[in-house]
N, C-alpha and C positions, 0 to 999 in steps of 0.2 A: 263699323270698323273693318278699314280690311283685313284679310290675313298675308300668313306667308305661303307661299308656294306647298310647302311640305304638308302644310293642315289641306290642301284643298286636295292632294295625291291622298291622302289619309281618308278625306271625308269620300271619298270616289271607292276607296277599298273596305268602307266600312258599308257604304249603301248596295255596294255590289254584294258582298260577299253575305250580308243580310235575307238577299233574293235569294240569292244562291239557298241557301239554308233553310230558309222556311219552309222548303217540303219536308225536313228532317222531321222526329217525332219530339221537341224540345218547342216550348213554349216559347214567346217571345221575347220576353224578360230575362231567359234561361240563355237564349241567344246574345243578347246585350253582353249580357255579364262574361260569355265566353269569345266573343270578338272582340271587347276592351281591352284582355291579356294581348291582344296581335296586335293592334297599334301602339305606334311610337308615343311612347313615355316622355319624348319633348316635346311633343305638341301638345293642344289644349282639349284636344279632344276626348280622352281616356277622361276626364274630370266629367265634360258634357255627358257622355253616356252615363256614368254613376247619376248625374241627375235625373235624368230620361227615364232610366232603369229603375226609380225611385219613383219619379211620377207615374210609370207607366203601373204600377204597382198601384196607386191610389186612384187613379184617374182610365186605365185601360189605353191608354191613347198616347204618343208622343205630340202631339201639334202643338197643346199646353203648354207641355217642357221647353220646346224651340223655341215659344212663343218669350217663353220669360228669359231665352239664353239669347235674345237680340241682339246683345254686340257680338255673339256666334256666329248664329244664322241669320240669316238673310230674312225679310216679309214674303220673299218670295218662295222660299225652302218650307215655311210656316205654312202660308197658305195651299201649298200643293201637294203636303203630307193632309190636311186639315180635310181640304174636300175628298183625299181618297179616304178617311178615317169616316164620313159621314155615312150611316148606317143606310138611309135612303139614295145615295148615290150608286153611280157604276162605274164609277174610276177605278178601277184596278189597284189597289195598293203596291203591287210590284209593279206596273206600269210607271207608278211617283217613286217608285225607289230608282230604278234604270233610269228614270228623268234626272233626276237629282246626279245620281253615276256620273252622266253623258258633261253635265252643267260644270261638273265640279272638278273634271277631268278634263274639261276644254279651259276652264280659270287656270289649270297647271299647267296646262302648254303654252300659256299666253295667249288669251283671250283679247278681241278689241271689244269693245264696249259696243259696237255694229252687231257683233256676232251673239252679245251675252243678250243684248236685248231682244232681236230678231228669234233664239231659239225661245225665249221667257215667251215672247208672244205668239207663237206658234206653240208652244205648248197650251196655251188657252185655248186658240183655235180648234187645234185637234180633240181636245180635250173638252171641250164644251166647257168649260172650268166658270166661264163668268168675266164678262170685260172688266166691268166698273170694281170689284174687290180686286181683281186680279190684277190689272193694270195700278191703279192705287198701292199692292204690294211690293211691284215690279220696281215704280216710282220710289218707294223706300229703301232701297239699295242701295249702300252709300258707294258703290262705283262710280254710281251716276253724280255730276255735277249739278249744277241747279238749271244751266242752259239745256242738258238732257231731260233732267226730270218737270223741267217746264213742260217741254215737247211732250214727253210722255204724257202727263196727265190732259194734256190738248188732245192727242191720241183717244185718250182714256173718253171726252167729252164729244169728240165726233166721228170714233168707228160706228158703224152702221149709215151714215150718213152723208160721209165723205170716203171717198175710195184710200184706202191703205196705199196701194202703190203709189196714188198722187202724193201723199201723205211722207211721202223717203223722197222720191221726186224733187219736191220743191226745195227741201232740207239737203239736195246733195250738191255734193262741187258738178255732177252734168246740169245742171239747171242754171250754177252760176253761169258755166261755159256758153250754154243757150242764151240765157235771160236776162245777164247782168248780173252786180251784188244785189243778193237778195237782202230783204229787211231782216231775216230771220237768221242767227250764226247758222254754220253750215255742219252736219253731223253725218255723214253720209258723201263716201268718197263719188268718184266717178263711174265707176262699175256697178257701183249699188244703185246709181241713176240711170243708168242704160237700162238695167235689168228692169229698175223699176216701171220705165216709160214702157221698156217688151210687153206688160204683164196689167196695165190699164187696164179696168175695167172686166180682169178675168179674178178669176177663183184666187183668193189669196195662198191657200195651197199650192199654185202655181207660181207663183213668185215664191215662196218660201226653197221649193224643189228648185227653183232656177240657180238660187243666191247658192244652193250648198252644192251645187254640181260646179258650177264657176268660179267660188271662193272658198271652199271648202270648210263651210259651215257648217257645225252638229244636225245631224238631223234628228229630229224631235222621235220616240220611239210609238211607233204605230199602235193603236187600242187593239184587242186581243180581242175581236166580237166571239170566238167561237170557246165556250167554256168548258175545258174538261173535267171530268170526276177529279183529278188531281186540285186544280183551279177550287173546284166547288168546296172540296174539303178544306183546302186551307183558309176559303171565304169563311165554312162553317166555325175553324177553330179562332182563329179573330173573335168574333162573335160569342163564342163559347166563353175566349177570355174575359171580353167587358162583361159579359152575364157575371161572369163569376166576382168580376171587382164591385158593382152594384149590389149583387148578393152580401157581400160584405158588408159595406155601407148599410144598409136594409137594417144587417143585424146588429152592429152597433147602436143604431135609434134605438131599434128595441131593448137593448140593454141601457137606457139612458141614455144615447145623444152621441152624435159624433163629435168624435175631437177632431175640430177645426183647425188649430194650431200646428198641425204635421202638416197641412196645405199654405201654410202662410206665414213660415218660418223665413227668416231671413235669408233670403235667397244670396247675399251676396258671399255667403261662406260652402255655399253649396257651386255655386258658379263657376264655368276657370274665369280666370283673369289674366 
């Protein structure tokens, strides 16, 4: 489902302001619950965090919550909280939150569907994040029509194998202008073909930096190799919190068995809608 303009300016001041915050000495749950009062009460997203806020409570994680608020967020909002969430990863959780900022805050300004896709794919890139889920996620966007998300998941089955650049290339109005009508509908203006054909056979990071310096594309936010004491502590209290949500679970077995039913309640009275 799409949204309105307003929920995407909202979702951009809630990821931002999240970052912001997590160096504070408030847990993240604690955080939820006091950035819900700052967003608009006409949008749908003060209801979303009550749920997040609630899962995050039973599960330690948001990915889950996003995951079941689908006509919310996006597969791809899902998946790139998900792999920063995963214990043995190095994706930076505030790294996926500034991602998410950057995405949600170019949907407000009016996004083309060139620009939503090309930052989505360049964040795997730089990110190391994973073609084949990540592309797969991307493709479930309902921005995208079925002529894009064709394309995508074609994407999806011959990056590493076929050149990306060729790959906008053949899909853009400069190839019709060279080439003829191609077989394939055209998804990709004339600039994005120029650039494309500059950038053959080089680093796809270079075409990425080309397209945002010439059309004034989000650019993806660089991974943070160097980690401070700052950084580390807050890695350590993430971790401290899922200990703690497990801890829980642990002792409930022991007192006879977890109640299941708070995980698998009717989600659609918790939801917004």
């Amino acid at each position: 489902m799409l949204l309105d303009r307003e929920e995407y300016i909202e979702q951009a001041y809630f990821y931002r302001t999240l970052r912001e915050r997590m160096q504070q000495a408030m847990s993240t749950q604690e955080l939820l619950v006091a950035i819900r009062q700052e967003i608009l009460a006409t949008t749908k997203l003060p209801m979303a965090l009550d749920f997040m806020a609630t899962e995050l409570r039973h599960t330690g994680g948001f990915a889950s919550a996003m995951a079941r608020l689908d006509h919310y967020f996006t597969p791809y909002q899902t998946y790139v909280i998900r792999e920063a969430e995963k214990e043995e990863g190095r994706f930076d959780f505030r790294i996926a939150l500034e991602i998410l900022e950057r995405e949600a805050k170019y949907r407000a300004e009016g996004a083309s569907l060139q620009g939503i896709f090309l930052f989505q794919f360049e964040t795997l890139c730089r990110n190391r994040l994973g073609y084949d889920r990540g592309l797969e996620a991307i493709a479930g966007d309902p921005v995208y029509d079925e002529g894009w998300r064709e394309w995508i998941l074609t994407v999806r089955r011959q990056v590493g194998i076929v050149d990306f650049a060729d790959m906008i290339y053949v899909r853009s109005e400069y190839f019709r202008q060279k080439r003829g009508d191609p077989e394939k509908p055209i998804l990709f203006g004339e600039r994005e073909g120029k650039i494309a054909l500059a950038n053959r056979r080089k680093d796809p990071l270079f075409l990425f930096s080309a397209l945002a310096r010439h059309l004034g594309y989000p650019s993806v936010p660089r991974p943070r190799l160097v980690e401070s004491p700052e950084q580390t502590l807050l890695l350590l209290q993430r971790r401290v919190e899922r200990l703690e949500t497990r801890i829980k679970l642990v002792e409930e077995e022991m007192r006879g068995g977890i109640n299941l039913a708070r995980f698998y309640g009717p989600p659609k009275k918790e939801n917004p809608t």
